[in-house]
Each structure stands twice: as structure tokens, then as C-alpha cells.
N, C-alpha and C positions, 0 to 999 in steps of 0.2 A: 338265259337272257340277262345282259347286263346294261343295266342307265345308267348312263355319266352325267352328271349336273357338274355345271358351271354357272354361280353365281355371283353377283354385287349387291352393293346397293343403288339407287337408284334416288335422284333427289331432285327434287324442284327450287326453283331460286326463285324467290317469292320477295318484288321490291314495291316498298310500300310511300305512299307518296299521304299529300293533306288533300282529302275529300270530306265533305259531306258524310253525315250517318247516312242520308235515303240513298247517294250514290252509292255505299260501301252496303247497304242493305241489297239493292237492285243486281249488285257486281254477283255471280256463279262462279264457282271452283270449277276449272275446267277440268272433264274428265279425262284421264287416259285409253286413249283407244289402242288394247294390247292385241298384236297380231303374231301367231306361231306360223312358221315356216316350216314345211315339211320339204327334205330332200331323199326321196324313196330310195330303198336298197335293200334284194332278198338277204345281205349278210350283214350289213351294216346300212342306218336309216340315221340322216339323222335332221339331229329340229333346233331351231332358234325362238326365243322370244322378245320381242321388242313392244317397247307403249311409245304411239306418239302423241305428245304432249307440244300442242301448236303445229311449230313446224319441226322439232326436234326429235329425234328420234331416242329412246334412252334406252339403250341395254338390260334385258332381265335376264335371261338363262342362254343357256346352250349345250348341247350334247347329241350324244349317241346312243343308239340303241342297239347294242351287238347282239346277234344271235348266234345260240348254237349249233353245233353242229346238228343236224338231223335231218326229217323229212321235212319235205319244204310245205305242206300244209301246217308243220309244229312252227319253224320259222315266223311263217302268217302270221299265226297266234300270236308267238313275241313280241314280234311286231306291234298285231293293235295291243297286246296289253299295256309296252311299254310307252305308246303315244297315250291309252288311256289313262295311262299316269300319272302323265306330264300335263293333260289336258285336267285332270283333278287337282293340280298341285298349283297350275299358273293361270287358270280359267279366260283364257283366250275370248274372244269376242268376235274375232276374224282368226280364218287361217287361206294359207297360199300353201299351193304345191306347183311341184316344175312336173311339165305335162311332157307325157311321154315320147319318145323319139324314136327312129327306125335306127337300131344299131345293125352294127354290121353282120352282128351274132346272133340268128332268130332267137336260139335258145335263153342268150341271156336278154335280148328283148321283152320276151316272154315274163322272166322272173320280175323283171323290173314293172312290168304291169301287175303282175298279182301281188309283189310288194305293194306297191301303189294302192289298189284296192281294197287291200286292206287297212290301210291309213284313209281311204275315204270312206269305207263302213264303218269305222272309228268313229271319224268326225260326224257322220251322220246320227249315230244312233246317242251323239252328246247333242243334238241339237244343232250341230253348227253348220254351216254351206262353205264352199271351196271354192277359190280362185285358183286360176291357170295361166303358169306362165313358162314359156317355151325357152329352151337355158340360154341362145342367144339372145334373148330380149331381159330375161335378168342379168347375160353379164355386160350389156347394154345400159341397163339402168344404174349401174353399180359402180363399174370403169369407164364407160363410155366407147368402149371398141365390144363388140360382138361375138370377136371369137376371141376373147381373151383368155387366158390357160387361169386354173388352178390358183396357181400362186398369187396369179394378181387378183383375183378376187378375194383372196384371205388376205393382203395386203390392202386393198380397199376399205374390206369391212370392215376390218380393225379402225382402220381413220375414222371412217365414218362416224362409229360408236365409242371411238375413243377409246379402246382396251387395253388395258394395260402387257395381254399376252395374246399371241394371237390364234386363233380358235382353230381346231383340228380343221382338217380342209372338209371333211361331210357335215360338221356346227356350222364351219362359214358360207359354204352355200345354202345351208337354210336358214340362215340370219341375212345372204344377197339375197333370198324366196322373199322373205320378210321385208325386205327392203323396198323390193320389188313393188310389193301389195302397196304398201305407204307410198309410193309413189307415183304408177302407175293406173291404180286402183281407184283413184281420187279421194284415199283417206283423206290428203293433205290438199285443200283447194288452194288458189290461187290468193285469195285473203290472207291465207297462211294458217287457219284455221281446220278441225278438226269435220270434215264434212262425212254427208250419209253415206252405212256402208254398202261397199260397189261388190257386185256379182257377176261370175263368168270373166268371160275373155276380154282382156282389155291389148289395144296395141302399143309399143312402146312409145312414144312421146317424147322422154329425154331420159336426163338423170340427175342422179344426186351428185351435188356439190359440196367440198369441203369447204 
């Protein structure tokens, strides 16, 4: 099994204006609400990290999880270890996965859910619960067309986040996962602010704007 991390830094712009001590006492640091995106795969899985802060979205990691070659119960394993690792390293508060789909291939339909379940007994046995989101409705939220290919959702996300390279195409759809959640999910409400977090099925709504 091999993780890939890709990382930055990450910064807040902090403008300070003339208040009052009791208003500058009253004022709270707003937290970041970091959400990991999971994009399932029995050979290749891979995860994004993102904190939104307000209404911005800021970049933390990105990668893949490659496995080996072998039996596809050892594959599993890689799998949740190397989400468990990531999920130790960047401690997520939310996470989104893309909900499974009828391919054309039962057999590789098949691998794609027990990947998958295995990323969801992960995240469960860290404590965490999972959103679902169905890949036209992330590449919906991301490009704003539904059935948009590949490239243009690694081409989105990059703007989106600002990157300076653009992320492997299994990093970039689970950093559009992530995006997804932030959006869709109602991390980010209408105030523009950081709201309660949201569980289960959401429908798509719109998308993000550069």
C-alpha cells in the first residue's frame, strides 16, 4: 500500500479594524470546519482535505491510496489502513463519499462497493458519520453541467482551491466529494457562515462559484 500526501499551507487573513475591549472580548475565532472526501477505488482510492472557513474553502491535503497487488480482502485492508491514516493525521470533523453506481461491469461494481465499505467501516469505527453524494450531483456542484468528464472537474478544482498544480484526477474528485459536502450539505449557509453539520442525502441545489 502506498499514500501520497500532497500538502500546503493554509492561512487566514485576519483585518483588524478600532473596537472596544468588550466588543474584541465578545468577538470568537472562527472555527474551521475540515471535511475529507472519500473517492472509492478496489486499486486506487483516493481522499481530499478541505477546512471551510466562512464561506471560503482552503486547501489542506490530497492523495491516493494505491494498493497492491493481491487478494482483494488484503486490498480492503489497505484501503482502511491508509484512510486510517489520513484520518489520524488531518482529523476530519466531516467526511463525504460518492455513492455507488450501477456500472456496466457487475464484477467491477461489485469491487467498487466493498472498496467503499471499507472506507465506511473506517470512518465509523473513528467516530465519524458519512454523507452521500451521487457523481452527477458532485460534478454538478463543482462545474455546474452533470455529466462533465474528468478533466473538467480537475480543472475546476484547481480554481476553486486555488492550486498551484493540478491534483491527480482520483485527489480531484475527492477534493469535488469535499466540495460537494461544503456546499450542498449546508456546511456553508446562507449568512455565509459556518453552520450545523448536515447527515445523509442531500439534493443538489446549485454550485460553487469562482
Amino acid at each position: 500500500m502506498a499514500v501520497q500526501h500532497r500538502r500546503h499551507g493554509v492561512g487566514v487573513f485576519v483585518c483588524s479594524s478600532h473596537t472596544s475591549n468588550d466588543a474584541m472580548e465578545e468577538q470568537k475565532p472562527v472555527v474551521p470546519i475540515r471535511i475529507l472526501g472519500i473517492d472509492p477505488g478496489s486499486r486506487v482510492t483516493g481522499y481530499g482535505v478541505i477546512d471551510i472557513i466562512g464561506v471560503k474553502p482552503s486547501y489542506v491535503a490530497s492523495g491516493c491510496i494505491r494498493t497492491a497487488e493481491g487478494a482483494l480482502e488484503q486490498r480492503l485492508a489497505q484501503i482502511y489502513a491508509g484512510l486510517s491514516e489520513v484520518v489520524g493525521l488531518h482529523r476530519p470533523s466531516q467526511v463525504a463519499i460518492e455513492r455507488v453506481f450501477m456500472a456496466k461491469n457487475p464484477d467491477s461494481a461489485l469491487k467498487l462497493g466493498q472498496a467503499r465499505g471499507a472506507a465506511m467501516v473506517c470512518m465509523a469505527n473513528h467516530g465519524l458519520s458519512l454523507a452521500e453524494y451521487a457523481a452527477r450531483q458532485i460534478k454538478q456542484a463543482v462545474t455546474g453541467q452533470g455529466g462533465a468528464d474528468k478533466e473538467q472537474v480537475q480543472h475546476m478544482v484547481t480554481a476553486i482551491l486555488q492550486l498551484s498544480a493540478t491534483p491527480q484526477a482520483d485527489a480531484a474528485d475527492a477534493l469535488a466529494i469535499a466540495l460537494t459536502h461544503a456546499y450542498n450539505g449546508s456546511v456553508i449557509n446562507t449568512q455565509g457562515l459556518p453552520a450545523a453539520p448536515s447527515r445523509g442525502r442531500r439534493r443538489s441545489t446549485g454550485r460553487w462559484r469562482l
